[in-house]
C-alpha positions as CSV (number, residue, x, y, z in Angstrom):
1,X,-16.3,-48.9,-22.4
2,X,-15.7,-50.5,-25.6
3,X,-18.7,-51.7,-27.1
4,X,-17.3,-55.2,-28.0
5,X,-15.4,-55.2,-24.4
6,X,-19.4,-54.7,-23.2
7,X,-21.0,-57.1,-25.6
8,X,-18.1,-60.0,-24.2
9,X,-19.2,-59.1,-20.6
10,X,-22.7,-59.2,-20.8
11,X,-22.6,-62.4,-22.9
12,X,-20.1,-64.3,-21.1
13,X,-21.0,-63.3,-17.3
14,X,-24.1,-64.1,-16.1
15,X,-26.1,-61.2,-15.1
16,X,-27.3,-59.8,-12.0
17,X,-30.0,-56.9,-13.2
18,X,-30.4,-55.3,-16.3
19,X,-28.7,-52.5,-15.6
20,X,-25.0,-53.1,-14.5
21,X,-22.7,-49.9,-13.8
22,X,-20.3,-51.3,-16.2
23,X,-17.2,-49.4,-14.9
24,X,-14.5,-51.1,-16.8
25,X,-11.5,-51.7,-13.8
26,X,-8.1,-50.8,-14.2
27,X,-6.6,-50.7,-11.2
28,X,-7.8,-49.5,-7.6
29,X,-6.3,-48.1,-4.5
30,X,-7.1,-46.9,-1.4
31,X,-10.4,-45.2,-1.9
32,X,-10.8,-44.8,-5.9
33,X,-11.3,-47.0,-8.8
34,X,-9.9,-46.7,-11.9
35,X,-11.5,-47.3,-15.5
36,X,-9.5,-48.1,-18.6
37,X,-9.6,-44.8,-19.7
38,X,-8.2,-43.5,-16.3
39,X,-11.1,-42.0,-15.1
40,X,-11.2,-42.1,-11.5
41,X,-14.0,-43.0,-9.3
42,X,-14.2,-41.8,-5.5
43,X,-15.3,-45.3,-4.3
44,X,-18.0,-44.2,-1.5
45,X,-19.4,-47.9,-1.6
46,X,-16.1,-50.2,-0.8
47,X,-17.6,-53.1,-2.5
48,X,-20.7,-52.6,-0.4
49,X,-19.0,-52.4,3.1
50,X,-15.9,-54.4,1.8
51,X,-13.1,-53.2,1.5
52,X,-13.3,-51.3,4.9
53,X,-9.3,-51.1,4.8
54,X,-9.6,-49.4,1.2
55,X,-8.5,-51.2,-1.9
56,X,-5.0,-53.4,-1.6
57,X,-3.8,-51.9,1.4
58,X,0.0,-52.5,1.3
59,X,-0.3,-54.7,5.0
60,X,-3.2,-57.2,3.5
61,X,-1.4,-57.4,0.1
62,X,1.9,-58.2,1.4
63,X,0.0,-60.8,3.6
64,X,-0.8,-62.3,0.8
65,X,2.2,-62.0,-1.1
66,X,3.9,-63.9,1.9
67,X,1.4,-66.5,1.9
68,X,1.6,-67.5,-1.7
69,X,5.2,-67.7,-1.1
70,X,4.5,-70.8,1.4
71,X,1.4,-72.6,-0.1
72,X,-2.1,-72.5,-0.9
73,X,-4.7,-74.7,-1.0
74,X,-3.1,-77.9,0.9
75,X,-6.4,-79.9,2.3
76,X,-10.1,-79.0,2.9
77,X,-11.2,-76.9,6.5
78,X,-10.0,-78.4,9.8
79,X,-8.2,-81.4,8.7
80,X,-4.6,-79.5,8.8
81,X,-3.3,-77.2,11.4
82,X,-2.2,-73.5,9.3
83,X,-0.5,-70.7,10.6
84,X,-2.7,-67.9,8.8
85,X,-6.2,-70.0,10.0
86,X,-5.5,-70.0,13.5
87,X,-3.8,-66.7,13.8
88,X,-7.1,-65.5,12.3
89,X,-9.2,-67.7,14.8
90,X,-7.1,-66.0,17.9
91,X,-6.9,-62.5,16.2
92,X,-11.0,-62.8,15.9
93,X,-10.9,-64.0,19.9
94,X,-9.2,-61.5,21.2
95,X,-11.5,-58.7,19.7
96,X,-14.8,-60.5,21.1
97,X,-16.7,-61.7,24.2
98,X,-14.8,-64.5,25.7
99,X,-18.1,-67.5,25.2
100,X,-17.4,-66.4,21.1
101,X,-13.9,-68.3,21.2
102,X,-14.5,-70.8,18.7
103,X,-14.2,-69.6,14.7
104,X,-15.4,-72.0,12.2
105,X,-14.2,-70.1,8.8
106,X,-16.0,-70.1,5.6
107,X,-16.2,-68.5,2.1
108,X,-19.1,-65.5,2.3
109,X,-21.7,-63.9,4.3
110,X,-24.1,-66.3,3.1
111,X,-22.6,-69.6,4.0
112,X,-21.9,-68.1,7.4
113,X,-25.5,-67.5,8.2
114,X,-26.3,-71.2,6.9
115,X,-23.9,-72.6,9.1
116,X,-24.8,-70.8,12.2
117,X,-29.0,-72.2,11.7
118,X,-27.8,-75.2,11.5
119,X,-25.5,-74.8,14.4
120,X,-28.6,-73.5,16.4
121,X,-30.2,-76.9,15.5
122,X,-28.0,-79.0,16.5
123,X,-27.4,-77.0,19.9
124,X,-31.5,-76.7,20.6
125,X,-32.5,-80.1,18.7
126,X,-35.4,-77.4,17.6
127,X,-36.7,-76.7,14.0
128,X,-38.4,-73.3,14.0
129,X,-36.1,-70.1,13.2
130,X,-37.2,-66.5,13.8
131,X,-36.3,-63.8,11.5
132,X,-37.2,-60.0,11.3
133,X,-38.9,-58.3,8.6
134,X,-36.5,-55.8,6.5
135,X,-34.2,-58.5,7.0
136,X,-32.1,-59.3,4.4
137,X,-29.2,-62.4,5.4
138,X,-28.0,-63.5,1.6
139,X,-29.5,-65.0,-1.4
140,X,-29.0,-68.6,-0.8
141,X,-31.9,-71.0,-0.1
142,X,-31.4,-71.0,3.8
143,X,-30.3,-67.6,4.0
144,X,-33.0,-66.6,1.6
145,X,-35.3,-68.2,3.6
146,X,-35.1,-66.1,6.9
147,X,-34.5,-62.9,4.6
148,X,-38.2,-61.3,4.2
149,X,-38.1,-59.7,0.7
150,X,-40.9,-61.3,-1.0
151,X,-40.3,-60.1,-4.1
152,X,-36.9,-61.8,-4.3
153,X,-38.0,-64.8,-2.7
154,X,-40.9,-65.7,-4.6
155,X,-39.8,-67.8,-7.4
156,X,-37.5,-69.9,-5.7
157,X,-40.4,-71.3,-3.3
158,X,-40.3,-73.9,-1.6
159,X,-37.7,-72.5,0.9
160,X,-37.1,-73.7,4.6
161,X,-40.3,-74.6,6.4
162,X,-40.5,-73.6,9.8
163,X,-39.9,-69.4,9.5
164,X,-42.3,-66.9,11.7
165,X,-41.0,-63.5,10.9
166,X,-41.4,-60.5,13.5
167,X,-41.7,-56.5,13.3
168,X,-37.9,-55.3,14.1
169,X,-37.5,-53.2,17.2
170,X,-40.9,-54.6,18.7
171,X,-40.6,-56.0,22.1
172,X,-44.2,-56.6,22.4
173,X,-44.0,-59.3,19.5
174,X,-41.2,-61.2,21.6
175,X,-43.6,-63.3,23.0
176,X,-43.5,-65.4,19.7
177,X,-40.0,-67.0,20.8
178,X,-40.9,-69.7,22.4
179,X,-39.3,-73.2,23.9
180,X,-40.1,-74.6,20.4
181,X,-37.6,-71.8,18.9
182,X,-34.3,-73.0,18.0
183,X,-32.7,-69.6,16.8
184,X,-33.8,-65.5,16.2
185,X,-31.2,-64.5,13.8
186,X,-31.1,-60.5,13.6
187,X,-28.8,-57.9,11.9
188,X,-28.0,-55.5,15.1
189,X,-28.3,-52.6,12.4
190,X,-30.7,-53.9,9.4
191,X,-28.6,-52.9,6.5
192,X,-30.7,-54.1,3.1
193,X,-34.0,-52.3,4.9
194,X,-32.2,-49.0,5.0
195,X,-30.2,-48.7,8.1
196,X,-32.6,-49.6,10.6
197,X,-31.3,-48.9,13.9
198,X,-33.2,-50.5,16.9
199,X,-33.5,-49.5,20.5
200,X,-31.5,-50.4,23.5
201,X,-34.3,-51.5,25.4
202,X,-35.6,-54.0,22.5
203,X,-31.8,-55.2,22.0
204,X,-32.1,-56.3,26.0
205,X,-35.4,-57.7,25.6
206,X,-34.6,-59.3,22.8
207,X,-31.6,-61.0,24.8
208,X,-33.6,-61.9,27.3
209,X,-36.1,-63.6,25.7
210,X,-33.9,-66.2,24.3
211,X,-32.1,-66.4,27.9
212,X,-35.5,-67.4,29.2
213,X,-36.4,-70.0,26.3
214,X,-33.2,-71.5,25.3
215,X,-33.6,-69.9,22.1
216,X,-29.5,-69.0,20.2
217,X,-29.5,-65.9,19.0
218,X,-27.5,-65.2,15.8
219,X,-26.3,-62.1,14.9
220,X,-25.7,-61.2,11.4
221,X,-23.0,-58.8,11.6
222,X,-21.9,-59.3,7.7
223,X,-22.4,-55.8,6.6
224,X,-21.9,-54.1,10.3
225,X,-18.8,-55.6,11.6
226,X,-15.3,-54.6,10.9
227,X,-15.6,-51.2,12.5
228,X,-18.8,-50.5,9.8
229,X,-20.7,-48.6,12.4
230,X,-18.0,-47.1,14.7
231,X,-17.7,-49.9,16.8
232,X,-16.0,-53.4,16.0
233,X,-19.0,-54.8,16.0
234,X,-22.5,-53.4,16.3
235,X,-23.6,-55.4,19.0
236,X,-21.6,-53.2,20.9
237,X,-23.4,-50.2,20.4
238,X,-26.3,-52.1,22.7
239,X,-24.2,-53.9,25.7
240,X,-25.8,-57.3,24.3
241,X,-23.8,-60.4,22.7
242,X,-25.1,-63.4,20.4
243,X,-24.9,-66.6,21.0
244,X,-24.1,-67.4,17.1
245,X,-22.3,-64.1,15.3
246,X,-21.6,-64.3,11.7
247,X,-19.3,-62.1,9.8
248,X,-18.0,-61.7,6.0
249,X,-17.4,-58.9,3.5
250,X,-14.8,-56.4,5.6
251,X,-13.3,-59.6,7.2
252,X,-10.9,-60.4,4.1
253,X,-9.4,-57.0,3.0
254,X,-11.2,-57.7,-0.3
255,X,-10.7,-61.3,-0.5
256,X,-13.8,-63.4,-0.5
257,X,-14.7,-64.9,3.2
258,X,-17.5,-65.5,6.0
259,X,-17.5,-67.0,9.5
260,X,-19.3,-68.2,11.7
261,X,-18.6,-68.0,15.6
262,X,-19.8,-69.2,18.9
263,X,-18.1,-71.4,22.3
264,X,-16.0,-73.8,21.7
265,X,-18.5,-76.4,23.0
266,X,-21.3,-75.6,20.7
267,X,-19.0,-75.6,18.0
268,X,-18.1,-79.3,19.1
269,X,-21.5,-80.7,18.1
270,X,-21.0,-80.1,14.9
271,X,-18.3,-82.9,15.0
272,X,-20.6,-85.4,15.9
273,X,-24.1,-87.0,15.0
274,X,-23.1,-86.6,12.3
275,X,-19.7,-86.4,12.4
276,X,-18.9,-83.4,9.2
277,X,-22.3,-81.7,10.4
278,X,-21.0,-78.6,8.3
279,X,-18.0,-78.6,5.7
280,X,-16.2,-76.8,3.2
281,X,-13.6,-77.3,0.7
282,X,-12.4,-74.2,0.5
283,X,-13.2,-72.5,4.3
284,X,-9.7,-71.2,5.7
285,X,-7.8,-71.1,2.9
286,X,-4.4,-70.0,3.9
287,X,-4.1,-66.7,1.5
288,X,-7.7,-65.6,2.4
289,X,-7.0,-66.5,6.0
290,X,-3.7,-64.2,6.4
291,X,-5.4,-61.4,4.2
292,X,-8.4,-60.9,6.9
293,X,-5.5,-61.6,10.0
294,X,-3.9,-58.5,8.4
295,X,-7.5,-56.9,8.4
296,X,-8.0,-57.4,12.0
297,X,-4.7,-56.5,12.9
298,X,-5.4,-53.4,11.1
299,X,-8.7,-53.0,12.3
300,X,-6.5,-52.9,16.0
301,X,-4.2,-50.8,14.8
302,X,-5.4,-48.0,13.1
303,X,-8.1,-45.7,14.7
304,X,-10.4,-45.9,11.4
305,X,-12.7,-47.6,13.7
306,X,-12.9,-44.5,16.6
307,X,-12.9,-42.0,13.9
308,X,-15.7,-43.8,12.2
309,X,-18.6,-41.5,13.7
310,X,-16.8,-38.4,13.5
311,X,-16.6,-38.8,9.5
312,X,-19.9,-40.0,9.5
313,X,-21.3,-37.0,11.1
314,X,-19.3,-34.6,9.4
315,X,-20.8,-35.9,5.8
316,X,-23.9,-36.3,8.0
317,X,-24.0,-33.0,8.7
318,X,-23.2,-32.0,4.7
319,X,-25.5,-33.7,3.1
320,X,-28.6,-32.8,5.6
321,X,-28.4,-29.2,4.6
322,X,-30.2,-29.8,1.1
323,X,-34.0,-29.9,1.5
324,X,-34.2,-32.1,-0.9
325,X,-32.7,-35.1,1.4
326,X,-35.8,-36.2,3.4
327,X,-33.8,-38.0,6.2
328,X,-30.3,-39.6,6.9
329,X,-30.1,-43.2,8.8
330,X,-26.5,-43.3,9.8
331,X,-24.4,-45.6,12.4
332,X,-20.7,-44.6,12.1
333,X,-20.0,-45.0,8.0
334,X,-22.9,-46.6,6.8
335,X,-25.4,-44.4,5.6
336,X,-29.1,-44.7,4.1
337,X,-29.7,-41.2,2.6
338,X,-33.2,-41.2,1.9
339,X,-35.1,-39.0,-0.8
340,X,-38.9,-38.8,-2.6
341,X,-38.8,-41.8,-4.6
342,X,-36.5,-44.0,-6.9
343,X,-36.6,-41.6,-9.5
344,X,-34.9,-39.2,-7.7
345,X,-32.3,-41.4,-5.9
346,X,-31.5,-42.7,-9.4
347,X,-31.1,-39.3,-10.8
348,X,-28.8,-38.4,-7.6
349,X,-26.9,-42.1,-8.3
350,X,-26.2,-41.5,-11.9
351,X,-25.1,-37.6,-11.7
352,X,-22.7,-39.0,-8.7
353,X,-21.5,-41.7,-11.0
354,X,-20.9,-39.4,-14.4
355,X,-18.9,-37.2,-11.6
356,X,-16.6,-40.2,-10.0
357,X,-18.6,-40.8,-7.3
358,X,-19.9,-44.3,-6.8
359,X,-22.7,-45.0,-4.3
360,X,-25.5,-47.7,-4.5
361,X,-28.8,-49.2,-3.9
362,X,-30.6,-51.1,-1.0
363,X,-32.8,-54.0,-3.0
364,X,-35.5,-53.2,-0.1
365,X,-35.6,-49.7,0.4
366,X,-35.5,-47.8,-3.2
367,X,-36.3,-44.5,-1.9
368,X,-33.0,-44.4,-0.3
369,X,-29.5,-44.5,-2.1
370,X,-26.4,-46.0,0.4
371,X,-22.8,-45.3,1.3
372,X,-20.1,-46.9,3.1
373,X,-16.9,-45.2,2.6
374,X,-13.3,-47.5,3.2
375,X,-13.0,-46.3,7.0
376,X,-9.4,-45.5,5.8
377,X,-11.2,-42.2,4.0
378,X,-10.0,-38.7,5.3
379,X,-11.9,-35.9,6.8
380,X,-11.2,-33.7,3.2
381,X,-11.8,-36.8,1.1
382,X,-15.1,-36.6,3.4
383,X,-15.4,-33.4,2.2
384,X,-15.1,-33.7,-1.1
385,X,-17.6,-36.4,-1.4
386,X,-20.0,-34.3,-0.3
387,X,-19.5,-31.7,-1.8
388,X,-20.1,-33.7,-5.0
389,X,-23.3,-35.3,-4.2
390,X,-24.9,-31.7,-3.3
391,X,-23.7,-30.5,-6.8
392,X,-25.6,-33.9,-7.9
393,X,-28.7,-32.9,-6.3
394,X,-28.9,-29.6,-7.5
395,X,-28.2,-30.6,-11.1
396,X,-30.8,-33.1,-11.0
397,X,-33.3,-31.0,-9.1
């Protein structure tokens, strides 16, 4: 990158950590990336579970296209009745449980997960929230708050009162929900803590407790859903539904959106007492609302999603064979590759990068580095990856 190029981006954005990859975008498509100087970049990250359709598929871009050509922004969420909203809002029905009818479309992962505790509020008239530890459910105060990274938590105290946090996969700790519980909000498949992947029987339990106390249970399916694990959603994988689910990243196609869902007759409390009990300027915006219906549609269409564990295990099964790879969480394409320490995953990270491979970090489990392919990826780009992240091990051995 040019060095005054760099100097304009790290004075002008605000920074997230001091060590940004700094891959200057051209263009991307499909699965790679682009710099300036026309390096590409295998994109084994998708915008960290993203751009599950791969970059700019030509059905989400013309979409949009054909959206701009109508209108944009014409009136803030649920006052006006738009064709790419309440396609999206029927498209999303039709691929879930029939009591998760009622979409209420917002702008990220984050804001969907605020909406939905407040949502179980309302529904229970209760005040305490349970949360797992590992969990990690965005970085803003109420979402932060039922997250359990200390570290990243700690100088923004005071956060939402009212947070017990349990062991995930524990059934003997269920016992804490109680009648006073107003929601347990849960990642099916923890994501930030690695690719923690409960048990069946703790899934049920887990369901049943809140069955027996009245408690909502959220499912924070931000990072999972969209055919992430193989299934469209994870809670799939474990015959159990949410009473609150919450989705974002893959949902737009790589435009910026969140939702959160649940029956239409808890969704109608949020009408009333007060009336506005959750808003948003910008929530269903027609162009980011007929990008993710041309995600969905796709997500139907295509068999990305059924082919999902077979390209898993195939780089699963790549990968394993160095000695130097100390264990492999997987569900469908999203992988926690775990090794001895940071040092080592960072060495693995920044060989991968020099060669044009990009994968990333979990803020929560640095002994591991991630992937999470576009599902769009083929079994020889599969290949390929792999084979380039072995070379990257041995040349940092």
């Amino acid at each position: 990158m040019d060095s005054k190029r760099k100097s304009r981006f790290l004075k002008q954005l605000a920074p997230t950590n001091d060590a940004p990859y700094l891959i200057d975008v051209a263009k991307a498509e499909g699965i790679y990336i682009w710099d300036q100087d026309g390096k590409r970049y295998m994109d084994m990250i998708a915008g960290v579970a993203v751009n599950n359709v791969g970059h700019r598929h030509p059905k989400v871009t013309r979409a949009i296209k054909e959206q701009l050509d109508k209108y944009m922004h014409v009136m803030v969420y649920g006052e006006y009745v738009q064709d790419a909203a309440l396609q999206l809002a029927e498209n999303l029905a039709s691929i879930l449980p029939d009591h998760l009818s009622c979409t209420y479309m917002v702008n990220s992962g984050t804001e969907a997960n605020e909406g939905a505790i407040k949502l179980a509020k309302r529904i229970t008239g209760r005040k305490e929230i349970i949360a797992y530890k590992g969990a990690y459910h965005g970085a803003t105060h109420g979402s932060l708050s039922v997250s359990h990274n200390e570290i990243k938590k700690s100088a923004f105290r005071p956060l939402l009162p009212g947070i017990k946090f349990l062991t995930f996969n524990s059934r003997e700790e269920l016992s804490a929900i109680t009648e006073k519980t107003a929601a347990v909000i849960i990642e099916p498949i923890q994501g930030d803590a690695g690719v923690r992947i409960p048990n069946h029987d703790f899934m049920k339990a887990l369901r049943n407790r809140c069955d027996q106390t009245g408690t909502q249970l959220i499912f924070d399916e931000v990072q999972t859903g969209m055919g992430r694990t193989g299934k469209n959603f994870a809670f799939e994988h474990f015959n159990v539904a949410p009473d609150i689910l919450t989705l974002g990243k893959a949902l737009g196609g790589g435009m910026p959106v969140g939702a959160f869902i649940s029956s239409h007759k808890n969704m109608q409390l949020l009408t009333h007492n007060p009336m506005l009990g959750h808003i948003t300027t910008f929530g269903g915006n027609p162009v980011i609302a007929a990008a993710a219906n041309a995600t969905v549609e796709l997500i139907k269409s295509e068999k990305w999603v059924e082919e999902a564990e077979s390209k898993g295990l195939a780089l699963e099964k790549q990968l394993i064979q160095s000695p130097e790879i100390n264990e492999i969480r997987r569900a469908g394409l999203m992988f926690a590759i775990e090794m001895a320490d940071f040092d080592r995953v960072k060495k693995v990270v920044d060989c991968c990068l020099e060669k044009g491979l990009i994968g990333f970090w979990f803020l929560s489990c640095p002994n591991s580095f991630r992937l999470s392919p576009p599902l769009s990826i083929t079994m020889e780009q599969i290949k390929e990856a792999g084979k380039t992240i072995i070379e990257a091990i041995k040349e940092t051995a």
